[in-house]
N, C-alpha and C positions, 0 to 999 in steps of 0.2 A: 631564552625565556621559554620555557615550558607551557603550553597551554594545557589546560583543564578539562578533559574527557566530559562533557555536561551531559552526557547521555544517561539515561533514567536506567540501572542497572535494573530494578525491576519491571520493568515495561521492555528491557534486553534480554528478563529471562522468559518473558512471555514470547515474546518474536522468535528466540532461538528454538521456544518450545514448538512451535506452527511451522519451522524450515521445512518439513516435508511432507505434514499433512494436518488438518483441523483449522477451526474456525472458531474465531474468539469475540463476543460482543463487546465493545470499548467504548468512551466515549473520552475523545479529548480535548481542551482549550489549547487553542495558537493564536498567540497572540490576540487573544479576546474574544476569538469565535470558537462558540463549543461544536464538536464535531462528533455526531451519532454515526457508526458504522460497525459491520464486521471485518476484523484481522483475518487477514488471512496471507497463505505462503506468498513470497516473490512470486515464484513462477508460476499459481496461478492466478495472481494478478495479472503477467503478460498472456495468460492463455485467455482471460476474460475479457481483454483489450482487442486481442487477437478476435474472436469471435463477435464482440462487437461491433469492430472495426467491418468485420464482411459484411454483419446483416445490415448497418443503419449508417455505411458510406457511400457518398456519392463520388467521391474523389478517384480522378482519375490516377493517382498512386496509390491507390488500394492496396494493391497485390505484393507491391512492397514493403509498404507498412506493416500486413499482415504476416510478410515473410521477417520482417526484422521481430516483431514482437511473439513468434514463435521460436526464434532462437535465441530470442534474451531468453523464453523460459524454459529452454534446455538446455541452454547454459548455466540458470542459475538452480537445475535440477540436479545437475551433475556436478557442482561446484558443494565439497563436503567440509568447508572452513571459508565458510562468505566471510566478508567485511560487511556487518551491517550495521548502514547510516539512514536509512529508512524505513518507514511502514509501510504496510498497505492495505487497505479498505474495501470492501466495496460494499451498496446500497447506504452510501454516505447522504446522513441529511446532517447540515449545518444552521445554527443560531439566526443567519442571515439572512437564510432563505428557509424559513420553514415550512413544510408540505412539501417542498421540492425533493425530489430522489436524484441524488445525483452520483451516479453509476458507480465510478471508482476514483481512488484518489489516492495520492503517494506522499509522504508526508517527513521530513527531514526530523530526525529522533532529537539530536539536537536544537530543533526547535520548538518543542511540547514546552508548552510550561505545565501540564498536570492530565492525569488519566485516571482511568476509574475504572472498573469492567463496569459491566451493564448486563 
């Protein structure tokens, strides 16, 4: 049995469009909750995780967290035929909570029920 690619071809050609650089306003429903954010590439998603992670961690594995999520985004810098099965945001505000900024977020393509630019 063959399953069915449910991914939004055109919300796959806007992502393919951002693989290496720019920034897209979106807003999208998952499962009920709408979600305000800018698209933006994988890798700098891990580089704004990364940078986050220094200024506003207390954790004492810091430096490895920060060491992994700078090479997920040189890996996925150098990597010129991704698989891609998600998004990424960030200054995400959601339905749920609104007035909240909530920093970045990664979001399974297959699970969009609907987008929009903004």
């Amino acid at each position: 049995m063959d399953l069915i690619d449910s991914k939004d071809e055109l919300l796959l050609t806007f992502v393919k469009a951002l693989l290496s650089e720019g920034e897209l306003s979106i807003f999208v429903i998952l499962k009920g909750v709408c979600i305000n954010g800018t698209l933006i590439p994988e890798y700098k998603y891990y580089e704004y995780l990364a940078d986050f992670y220094e200024k506003n961690s207390k954790d004492k594995n810091k430096i490895l967290a920060i060491s992994a999520f700078k090479d997920l985004s040189e890996a996925s810098k150098s990597n010129s035929n991704p698989k891609i099965d998600f998004i990424h945001l960030k200054n995400v505000v959601t339905s749920s909570d609104v007035g909240r900024n909530k920093n970045f977020i990664r979001i399974k393509l297959s699970e969009i029920d609907a987008f929009s630019l903004s």
